[in-house]
N, CA and C atoms as an extended XYZ file, in Angstrom:
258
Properties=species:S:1:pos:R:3:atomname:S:1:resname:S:1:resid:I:1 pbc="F F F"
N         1.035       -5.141        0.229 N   UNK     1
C         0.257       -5.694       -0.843 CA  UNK     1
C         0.944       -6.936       -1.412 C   UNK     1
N         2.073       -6.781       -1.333 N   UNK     2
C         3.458       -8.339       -1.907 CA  UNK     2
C         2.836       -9.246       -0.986 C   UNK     2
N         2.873       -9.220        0.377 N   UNK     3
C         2.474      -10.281        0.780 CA  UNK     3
C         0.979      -11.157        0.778 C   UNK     3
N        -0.250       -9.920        1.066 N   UNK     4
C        -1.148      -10.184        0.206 CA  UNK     4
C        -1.206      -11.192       -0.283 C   UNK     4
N        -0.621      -11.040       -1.768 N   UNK     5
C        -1.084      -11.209       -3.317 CA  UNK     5
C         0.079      -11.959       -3.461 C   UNK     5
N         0.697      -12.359       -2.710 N   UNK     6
C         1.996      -13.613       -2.915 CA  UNK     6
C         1.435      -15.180       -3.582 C   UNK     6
N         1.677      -15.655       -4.516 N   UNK     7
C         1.071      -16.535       -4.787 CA  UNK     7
C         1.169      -17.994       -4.218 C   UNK     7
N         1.869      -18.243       -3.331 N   UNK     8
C         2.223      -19.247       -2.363 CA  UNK     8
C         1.349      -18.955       -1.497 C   UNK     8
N         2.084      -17.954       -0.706 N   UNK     9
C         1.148      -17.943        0.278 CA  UNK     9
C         0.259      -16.773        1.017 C   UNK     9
N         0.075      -15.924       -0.226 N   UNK    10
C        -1.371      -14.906        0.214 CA  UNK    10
C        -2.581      -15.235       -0.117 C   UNK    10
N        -3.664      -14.609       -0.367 N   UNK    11
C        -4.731      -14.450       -0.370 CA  UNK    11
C        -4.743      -15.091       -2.023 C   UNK    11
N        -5.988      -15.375       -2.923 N   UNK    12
C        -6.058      -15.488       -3.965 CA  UNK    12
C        -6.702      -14.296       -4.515 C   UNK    12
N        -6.154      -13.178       -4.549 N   UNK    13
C        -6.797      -11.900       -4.939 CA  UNK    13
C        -5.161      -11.670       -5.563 C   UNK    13
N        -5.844      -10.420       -6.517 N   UNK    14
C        -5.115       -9.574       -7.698 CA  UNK    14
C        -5.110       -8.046       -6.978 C   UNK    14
N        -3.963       -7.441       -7.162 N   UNK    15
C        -4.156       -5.626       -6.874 CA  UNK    15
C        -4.885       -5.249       -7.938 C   UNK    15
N        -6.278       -4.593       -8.153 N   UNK    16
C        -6.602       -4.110       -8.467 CA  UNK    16
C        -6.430       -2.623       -9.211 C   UNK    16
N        -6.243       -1.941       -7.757 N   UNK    17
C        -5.892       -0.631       -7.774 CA  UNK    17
C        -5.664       -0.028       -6.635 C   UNK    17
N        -5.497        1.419       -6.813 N   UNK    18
C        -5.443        2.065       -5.263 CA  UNK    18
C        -5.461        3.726       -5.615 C   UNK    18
N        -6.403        4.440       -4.629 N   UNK    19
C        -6.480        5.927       -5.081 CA  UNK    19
C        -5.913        6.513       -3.078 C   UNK    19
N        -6.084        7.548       -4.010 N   UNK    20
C        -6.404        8.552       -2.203 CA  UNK    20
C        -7.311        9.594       -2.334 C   UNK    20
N        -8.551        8.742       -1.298 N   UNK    21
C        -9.369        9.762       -0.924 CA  UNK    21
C        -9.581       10.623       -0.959 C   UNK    21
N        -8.335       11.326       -0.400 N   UNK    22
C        -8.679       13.272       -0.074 CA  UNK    22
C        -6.635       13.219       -0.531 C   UNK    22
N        -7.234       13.310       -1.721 N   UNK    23
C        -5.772       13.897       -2.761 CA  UNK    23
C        -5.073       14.865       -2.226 C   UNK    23
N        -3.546       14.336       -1.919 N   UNK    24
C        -2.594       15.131       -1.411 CA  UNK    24
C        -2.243       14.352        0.153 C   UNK    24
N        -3.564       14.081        0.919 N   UNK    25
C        -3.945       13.840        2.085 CA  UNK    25
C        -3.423       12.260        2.669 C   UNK    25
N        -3.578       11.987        3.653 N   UNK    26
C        -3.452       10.917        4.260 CA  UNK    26
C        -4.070        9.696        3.770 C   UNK    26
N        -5.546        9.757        3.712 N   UNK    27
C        -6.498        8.814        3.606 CA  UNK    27
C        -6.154        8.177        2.275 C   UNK    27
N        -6.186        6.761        2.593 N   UNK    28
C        -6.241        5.802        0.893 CA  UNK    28
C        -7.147        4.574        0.690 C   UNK    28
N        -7.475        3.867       -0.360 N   UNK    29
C        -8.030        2.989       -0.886 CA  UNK    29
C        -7.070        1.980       -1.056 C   UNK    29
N        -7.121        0.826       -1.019 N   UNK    30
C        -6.803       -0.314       -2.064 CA  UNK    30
C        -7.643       -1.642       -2.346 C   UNK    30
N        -7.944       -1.710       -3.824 N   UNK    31
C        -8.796       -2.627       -4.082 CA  UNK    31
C        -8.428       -3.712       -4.927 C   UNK    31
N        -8.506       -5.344       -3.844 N   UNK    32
C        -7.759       -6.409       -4.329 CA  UNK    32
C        -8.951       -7.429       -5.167 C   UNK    32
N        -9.312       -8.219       -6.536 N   UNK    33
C       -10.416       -8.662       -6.356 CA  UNK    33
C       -10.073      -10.227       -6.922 C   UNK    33
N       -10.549      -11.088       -6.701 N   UNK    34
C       -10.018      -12.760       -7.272 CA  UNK    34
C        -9.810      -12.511       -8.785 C   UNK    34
N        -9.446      -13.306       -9.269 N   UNK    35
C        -9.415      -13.432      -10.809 CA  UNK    35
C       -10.584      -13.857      -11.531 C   UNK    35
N       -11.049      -14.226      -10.715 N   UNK    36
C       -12.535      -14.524      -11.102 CA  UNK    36
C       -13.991      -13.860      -11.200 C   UNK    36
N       -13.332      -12.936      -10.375 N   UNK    37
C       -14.418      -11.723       -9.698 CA  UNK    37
C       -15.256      -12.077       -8.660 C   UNK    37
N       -14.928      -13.155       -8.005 N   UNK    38
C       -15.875      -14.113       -6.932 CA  UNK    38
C       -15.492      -13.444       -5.530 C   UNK    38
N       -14.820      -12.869       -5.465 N   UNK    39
C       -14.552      -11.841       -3.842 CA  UNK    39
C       -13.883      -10.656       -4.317 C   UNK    39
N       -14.376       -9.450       -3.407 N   UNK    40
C       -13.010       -8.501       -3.462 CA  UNK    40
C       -12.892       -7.901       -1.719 C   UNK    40
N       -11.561       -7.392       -1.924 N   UNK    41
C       -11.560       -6.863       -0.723 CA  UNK    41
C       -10.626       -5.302       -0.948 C   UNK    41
N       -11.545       -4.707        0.329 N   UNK    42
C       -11.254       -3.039        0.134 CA  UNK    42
C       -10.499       -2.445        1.054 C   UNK    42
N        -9.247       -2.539        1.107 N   UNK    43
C        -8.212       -1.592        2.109 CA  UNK    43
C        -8.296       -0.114        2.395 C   UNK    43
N        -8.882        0.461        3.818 N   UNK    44
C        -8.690        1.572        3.834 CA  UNK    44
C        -7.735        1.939        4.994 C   UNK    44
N        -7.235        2.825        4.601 N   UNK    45
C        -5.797        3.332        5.501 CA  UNK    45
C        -5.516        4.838        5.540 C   UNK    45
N        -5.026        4.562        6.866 N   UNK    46
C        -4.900        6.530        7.169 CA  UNK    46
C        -3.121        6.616        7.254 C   UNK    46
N        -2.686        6.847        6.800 N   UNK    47
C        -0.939        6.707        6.666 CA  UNK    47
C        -0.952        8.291        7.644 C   UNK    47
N         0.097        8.234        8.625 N   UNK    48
C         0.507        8.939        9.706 CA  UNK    48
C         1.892        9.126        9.694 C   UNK    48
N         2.140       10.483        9.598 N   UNK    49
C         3.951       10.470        9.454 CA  UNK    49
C         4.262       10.846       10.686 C   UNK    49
N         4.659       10.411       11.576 N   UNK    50
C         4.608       10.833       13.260 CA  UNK    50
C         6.517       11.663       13.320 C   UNK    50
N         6.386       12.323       14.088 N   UNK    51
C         7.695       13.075       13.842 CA  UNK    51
C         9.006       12.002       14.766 C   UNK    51
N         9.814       12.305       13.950 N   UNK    52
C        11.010       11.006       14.367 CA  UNK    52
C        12.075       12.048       15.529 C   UNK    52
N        11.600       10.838       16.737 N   UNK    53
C        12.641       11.897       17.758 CA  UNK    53
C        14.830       11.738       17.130 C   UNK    53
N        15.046       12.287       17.126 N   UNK    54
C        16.583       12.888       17.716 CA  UNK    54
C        17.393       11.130       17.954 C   UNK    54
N        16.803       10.825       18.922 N   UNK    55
C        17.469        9.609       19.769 CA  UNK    55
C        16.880        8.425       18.526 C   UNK    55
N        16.193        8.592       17.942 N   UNK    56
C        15.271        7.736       17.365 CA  UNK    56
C        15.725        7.446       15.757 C   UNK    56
N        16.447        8.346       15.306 N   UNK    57
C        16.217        9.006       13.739 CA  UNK    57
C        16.959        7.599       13.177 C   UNK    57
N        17.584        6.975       13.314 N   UNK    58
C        19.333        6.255       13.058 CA  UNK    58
C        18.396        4.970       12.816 C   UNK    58
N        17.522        4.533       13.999 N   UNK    59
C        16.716        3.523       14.279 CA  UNK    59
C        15.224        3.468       12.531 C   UNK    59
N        14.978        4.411       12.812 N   UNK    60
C        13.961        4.761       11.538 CA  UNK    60
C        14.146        4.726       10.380 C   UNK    60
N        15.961        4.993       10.129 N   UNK    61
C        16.232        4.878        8.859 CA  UNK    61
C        16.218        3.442        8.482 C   UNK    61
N        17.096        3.059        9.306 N   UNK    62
C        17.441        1.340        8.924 CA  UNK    62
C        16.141        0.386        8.650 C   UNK    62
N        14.741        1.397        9.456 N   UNK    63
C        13.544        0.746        9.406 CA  UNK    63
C        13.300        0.546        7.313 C   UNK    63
N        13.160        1.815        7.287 N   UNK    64
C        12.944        2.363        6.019 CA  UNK    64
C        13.625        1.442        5.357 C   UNK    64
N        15.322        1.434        5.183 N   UNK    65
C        15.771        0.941        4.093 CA  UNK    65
C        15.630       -0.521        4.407 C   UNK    65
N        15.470       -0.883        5.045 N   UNK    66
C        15.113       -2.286        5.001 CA  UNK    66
C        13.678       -2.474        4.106 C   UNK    66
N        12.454       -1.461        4.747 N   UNK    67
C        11.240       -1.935        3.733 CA  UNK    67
C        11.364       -1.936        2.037 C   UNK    67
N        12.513       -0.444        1.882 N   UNK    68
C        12.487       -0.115        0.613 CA  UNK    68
C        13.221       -1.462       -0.304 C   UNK    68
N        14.171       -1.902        0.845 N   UNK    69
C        14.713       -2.903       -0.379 CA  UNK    69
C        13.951       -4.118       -0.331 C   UNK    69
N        12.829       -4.607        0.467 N   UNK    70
C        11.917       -5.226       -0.302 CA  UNK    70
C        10.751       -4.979       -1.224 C   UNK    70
N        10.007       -4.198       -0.715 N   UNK    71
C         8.976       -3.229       -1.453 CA  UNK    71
C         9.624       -2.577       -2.797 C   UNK    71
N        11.026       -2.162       -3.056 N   UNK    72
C        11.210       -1.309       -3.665 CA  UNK    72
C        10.954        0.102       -3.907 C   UNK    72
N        10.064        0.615       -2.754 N   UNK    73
C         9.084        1.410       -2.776 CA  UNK    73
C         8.430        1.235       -4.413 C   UNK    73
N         7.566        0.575       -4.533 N   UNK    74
C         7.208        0.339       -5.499 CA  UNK    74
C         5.832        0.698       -5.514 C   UNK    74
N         5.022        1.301       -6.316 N   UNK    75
C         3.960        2.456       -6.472 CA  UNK    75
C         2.805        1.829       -6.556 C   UNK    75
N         1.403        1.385       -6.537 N   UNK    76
C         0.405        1.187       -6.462 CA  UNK    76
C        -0.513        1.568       -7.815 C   UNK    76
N        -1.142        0.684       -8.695 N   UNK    77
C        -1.610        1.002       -9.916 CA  UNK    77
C        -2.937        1.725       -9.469 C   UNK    77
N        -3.528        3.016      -10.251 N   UNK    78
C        -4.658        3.898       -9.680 CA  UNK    78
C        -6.022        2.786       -9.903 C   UNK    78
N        -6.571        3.387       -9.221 N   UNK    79
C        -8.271        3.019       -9.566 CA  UNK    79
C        -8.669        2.560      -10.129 C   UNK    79
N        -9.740        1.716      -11.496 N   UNK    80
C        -9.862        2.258      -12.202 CA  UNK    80
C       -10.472        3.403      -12.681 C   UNK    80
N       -10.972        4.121      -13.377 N   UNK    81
C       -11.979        5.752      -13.270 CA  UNK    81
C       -11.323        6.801      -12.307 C   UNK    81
N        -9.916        6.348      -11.685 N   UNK    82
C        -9.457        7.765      -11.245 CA  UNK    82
C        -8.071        8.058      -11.571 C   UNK    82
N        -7.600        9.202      -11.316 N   UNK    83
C        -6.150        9.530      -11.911 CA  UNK    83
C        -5.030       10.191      -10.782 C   UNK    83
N        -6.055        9.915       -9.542 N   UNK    84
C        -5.008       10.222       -8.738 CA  UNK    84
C        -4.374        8.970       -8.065 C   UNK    84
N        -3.362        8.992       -7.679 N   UNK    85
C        -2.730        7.855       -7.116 CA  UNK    85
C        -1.818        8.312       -5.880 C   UNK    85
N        -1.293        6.859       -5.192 N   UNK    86
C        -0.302        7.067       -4.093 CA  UNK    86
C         0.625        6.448       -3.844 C   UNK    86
């Protein structure tokens, strides 16, 4: 969504929000819309936790902490009108 909504050089859209579908579950929303209200656009995504082989695990982490220290894992504002989030 950072890159997105980067103001150099993403899209000219705002995060809106973001829910999940089937609460608890995989499935999610995210909804980006201009500042103007002149476009929006609707992210849907099925997030997949695939099991990390043995030989693999060492490789996955470094994946991770690399995203986290840009992302921050940083959380997604809900919906508006809903209260679940992801």
């Amino acid at each position: 969504m950072q890159a997105l909504t980067d103001p150099e050089h993403g899209l000219p859209l705002e995060l809106h929000g973001h829910r999940d579908l089937n609460p608890g579950g995989s499935l999610g929303l995210v909804l980006l819309k201009a500042p103007d209200r002149t476009a929006t656009l609707q992210l849907r995504y099925d997030r997949v936790d695939y099991a990390v082989r043995q030989d693999r695990a060492e490789t996955f982490a470094v994946i991770r902490r690399r995203v986290s220290a840009v992302t921050g894992e940083a959380s997604l504002p809900a919906m508006p009108g809903c209260s679940a989030t992801g």
